[in-house]
Backbone as ProteinMPNN parsed JSONL, in Angstrom:
{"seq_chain_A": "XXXXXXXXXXXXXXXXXXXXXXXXXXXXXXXXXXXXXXXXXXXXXXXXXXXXXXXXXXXXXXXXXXXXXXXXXXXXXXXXX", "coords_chain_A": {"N_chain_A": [[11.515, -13.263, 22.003], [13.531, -13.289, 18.772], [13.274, -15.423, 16.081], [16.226, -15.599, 14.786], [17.443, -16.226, 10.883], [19.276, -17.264, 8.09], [19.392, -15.634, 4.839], [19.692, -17.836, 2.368], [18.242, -20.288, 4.142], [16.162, -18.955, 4.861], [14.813, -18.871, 2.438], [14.756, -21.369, 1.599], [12.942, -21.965, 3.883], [10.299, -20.627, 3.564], [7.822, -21.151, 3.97], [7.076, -22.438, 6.916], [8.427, -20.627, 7.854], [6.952, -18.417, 7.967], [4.067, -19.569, 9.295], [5.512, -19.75, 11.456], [5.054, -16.805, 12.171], [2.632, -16.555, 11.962], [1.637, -17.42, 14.223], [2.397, -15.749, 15.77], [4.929, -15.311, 16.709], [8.367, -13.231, 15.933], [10.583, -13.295, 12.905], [14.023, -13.03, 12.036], [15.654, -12.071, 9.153], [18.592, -12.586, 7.766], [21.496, -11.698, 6.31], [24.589, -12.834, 5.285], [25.324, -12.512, 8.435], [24.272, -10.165, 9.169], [21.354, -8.22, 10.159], [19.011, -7.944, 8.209], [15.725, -7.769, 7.39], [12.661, -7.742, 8.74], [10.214, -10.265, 9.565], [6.773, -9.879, 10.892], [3.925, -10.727, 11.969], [0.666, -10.031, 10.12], [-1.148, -7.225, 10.963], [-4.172, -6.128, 10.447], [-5.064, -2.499, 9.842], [-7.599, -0.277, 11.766], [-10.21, 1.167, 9.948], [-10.094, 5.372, 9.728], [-13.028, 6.955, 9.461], [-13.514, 10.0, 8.481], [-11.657, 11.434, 9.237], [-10.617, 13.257, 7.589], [-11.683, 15.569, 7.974], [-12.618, 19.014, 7.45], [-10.162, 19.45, 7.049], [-10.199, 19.109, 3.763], [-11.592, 21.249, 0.659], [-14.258, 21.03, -1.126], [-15.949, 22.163, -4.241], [-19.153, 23.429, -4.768], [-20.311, 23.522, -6.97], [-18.947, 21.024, -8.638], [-19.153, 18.59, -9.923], [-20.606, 19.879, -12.296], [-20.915, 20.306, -15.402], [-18.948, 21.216, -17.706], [-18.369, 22.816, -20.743], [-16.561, 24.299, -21.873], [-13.929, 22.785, -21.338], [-14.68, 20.263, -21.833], [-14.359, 20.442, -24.764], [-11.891, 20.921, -24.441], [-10.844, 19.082, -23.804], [-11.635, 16.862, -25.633], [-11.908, 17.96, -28.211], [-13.867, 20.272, -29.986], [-16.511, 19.454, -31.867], [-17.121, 21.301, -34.024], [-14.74, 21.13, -35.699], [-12.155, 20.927, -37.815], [-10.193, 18.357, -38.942]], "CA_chain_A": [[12.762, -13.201, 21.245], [12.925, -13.178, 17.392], [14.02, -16.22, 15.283], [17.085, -15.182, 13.244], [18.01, -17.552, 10.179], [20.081, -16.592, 6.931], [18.461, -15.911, 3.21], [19.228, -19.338, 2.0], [17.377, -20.719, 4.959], [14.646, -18.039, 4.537], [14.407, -19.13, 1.057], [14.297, -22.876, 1.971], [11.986, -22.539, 4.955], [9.611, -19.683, 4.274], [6.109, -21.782, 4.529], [7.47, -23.089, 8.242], [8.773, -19.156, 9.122], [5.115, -17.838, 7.952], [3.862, -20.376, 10.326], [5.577, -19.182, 12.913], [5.275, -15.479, 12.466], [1.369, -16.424, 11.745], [1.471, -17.686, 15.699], [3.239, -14.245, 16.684], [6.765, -14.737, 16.439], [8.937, -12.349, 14.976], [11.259, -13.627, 12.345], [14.663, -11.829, 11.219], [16.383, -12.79, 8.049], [20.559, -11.808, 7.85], [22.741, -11.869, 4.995], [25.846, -12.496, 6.203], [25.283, -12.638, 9.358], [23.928, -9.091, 9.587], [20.164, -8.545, 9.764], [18.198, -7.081, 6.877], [14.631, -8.035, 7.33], [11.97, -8.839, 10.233], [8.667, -10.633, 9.204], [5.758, -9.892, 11.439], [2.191, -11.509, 11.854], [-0.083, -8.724, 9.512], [-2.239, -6.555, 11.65], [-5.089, -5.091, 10.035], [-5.426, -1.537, 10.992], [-9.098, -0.211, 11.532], [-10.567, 2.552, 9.452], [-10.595, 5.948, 10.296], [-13.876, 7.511, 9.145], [-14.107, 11.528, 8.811], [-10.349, 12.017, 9.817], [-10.173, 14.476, 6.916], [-13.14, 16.415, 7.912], [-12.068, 20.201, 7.78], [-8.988, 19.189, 5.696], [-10.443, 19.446, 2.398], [-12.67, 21.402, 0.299], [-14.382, 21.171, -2.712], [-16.693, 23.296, -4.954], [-20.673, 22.894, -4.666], [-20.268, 22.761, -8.618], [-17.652, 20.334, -8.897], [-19.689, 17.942, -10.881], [-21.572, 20.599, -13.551], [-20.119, 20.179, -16.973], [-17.783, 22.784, -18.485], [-17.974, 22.62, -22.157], [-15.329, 24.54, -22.743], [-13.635, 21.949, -20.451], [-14.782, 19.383, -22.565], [-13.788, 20.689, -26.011], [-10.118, 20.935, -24.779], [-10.157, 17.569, -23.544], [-12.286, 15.639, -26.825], [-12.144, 18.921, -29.41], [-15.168, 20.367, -30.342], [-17.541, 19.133, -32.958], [-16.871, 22.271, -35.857], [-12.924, 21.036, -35.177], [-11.75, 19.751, -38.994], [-8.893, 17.856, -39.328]], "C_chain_A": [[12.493, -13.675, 19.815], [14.438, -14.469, 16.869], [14.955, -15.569, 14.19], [17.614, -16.099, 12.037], [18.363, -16.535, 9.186], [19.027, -16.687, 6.024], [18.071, -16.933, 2.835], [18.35, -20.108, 2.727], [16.063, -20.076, 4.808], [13.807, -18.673, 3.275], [13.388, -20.544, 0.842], [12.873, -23.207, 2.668], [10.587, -22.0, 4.741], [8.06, -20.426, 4.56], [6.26, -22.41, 6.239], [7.604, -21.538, 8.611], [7.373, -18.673, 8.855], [4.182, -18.501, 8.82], [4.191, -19.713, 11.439], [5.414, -17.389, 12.96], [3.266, -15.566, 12.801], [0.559, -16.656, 13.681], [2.337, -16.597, 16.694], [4.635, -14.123, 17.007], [7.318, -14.199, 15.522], [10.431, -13.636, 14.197], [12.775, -12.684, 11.413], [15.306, -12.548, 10.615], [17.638, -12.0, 8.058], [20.737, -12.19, 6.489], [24.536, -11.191, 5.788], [25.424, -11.966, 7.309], [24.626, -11.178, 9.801], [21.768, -8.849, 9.208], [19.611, -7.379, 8.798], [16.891, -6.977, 6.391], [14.187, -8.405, 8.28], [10.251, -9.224, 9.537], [7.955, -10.621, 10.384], [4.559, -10.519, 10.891], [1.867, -9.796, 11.227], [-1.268, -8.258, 10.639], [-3.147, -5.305, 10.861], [-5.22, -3.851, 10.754], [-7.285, -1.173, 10.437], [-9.479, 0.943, 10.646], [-10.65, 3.769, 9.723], [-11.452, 7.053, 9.289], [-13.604, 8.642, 9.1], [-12.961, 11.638, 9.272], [-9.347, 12.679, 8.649], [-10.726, 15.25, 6.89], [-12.54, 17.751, 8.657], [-10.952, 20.576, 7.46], [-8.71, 19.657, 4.279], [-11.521, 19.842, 2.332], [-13.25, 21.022, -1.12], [-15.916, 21.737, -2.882], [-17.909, 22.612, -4.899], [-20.536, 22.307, -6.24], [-19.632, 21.931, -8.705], [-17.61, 19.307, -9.696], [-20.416, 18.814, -11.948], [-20.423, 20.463, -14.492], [-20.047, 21.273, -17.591], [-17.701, 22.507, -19.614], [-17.013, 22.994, -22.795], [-14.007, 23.589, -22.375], [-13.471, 20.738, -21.446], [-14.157, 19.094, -24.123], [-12.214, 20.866, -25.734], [-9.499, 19.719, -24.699], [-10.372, 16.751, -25.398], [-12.304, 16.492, -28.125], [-13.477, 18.971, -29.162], [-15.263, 20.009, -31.963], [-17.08, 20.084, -34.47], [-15.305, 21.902, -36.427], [-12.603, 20.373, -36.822], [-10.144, 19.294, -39.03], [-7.858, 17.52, -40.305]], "O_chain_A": [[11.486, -14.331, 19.549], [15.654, -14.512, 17.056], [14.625, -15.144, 13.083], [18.44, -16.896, 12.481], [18.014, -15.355, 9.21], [18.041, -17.418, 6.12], [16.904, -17.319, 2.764], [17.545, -20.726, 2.03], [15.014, -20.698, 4.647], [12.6, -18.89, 3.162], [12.275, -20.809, 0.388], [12.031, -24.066, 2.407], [9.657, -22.503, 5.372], [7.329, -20.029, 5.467], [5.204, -22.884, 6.659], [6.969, -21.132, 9.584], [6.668, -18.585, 9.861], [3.279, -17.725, 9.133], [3.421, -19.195, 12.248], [5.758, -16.837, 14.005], [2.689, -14.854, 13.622], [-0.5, -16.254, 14.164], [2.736, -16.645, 17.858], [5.296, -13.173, 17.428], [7.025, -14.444, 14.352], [11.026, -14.514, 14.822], [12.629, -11.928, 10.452], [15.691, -13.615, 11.091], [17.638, -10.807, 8.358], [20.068, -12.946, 5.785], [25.142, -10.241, 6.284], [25.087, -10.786, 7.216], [24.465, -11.109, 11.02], [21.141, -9.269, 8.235], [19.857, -6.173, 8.796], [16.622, -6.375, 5.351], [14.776, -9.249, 8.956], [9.4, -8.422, 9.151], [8.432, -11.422, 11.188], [4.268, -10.764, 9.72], [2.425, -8.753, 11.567], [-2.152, -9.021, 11.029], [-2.932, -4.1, 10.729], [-5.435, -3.834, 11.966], [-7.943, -1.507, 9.452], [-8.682, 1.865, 10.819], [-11.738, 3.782, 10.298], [-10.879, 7.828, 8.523], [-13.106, 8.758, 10.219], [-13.19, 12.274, 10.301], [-8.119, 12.732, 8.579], [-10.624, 15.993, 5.914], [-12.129, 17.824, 9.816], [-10.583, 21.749, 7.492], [-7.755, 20.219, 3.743], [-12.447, 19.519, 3.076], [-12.537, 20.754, -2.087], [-16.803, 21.774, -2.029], [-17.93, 21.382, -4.959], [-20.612, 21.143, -6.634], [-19.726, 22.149, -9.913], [-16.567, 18.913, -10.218], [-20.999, 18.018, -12.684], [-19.219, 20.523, -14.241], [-20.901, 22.092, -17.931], [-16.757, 21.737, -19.793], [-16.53, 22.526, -23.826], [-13.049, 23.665, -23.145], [-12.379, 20.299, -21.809], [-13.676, 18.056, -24.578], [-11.398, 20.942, -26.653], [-8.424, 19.276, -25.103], [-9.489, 16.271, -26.108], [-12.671, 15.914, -29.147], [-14.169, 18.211, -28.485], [-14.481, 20.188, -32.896], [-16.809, 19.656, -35.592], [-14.833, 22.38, -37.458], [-12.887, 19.18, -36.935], [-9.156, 20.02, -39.143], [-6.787, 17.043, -39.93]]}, "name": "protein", "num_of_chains": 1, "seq": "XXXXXXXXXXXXXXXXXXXXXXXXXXXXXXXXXXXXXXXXXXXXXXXXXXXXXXXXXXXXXXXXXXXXXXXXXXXXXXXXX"}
């Protein structure tokens, strides 16, 4: 069962409710008596490797340098101002 306390109390207590959420209790904060927040303990999730593989593509070139590419980004060199 989940500790409910008000804002002001939230406000007051939170190094004591992080405590307890940090030992797995859920914590719900109300305003006015209605609830509007639940603090959980953080659960790292794990990585998933290669779970875009066949998703995306990209071009063998995709690193070769486009000069004309370049001159639209930085101007080219003959460019007077």
């Amino acid at each position: 069962m989940a500790t409910i306390v008000n804002m002001h109390e939230a406000k007051s207590t939170l190094s004591k409710l992080v405590e307890k959420v940090a030992a797995g209790e859920e914590v719900v904060i109300a305003r006015a008596g209605k609830p509007v927040a639940k603090l959980v303990r953080y659960e790292k999730e794990p990585r998933r490797l290669g779970f875009l593989e066949g998703k995306i593509w990209m071009a063998e070139d995709f690193d070769e340098t486009d000069e004309e590419l370049i001159a639209l980004f930085y101007g080219s060199e003959d460019e007077e101002f």
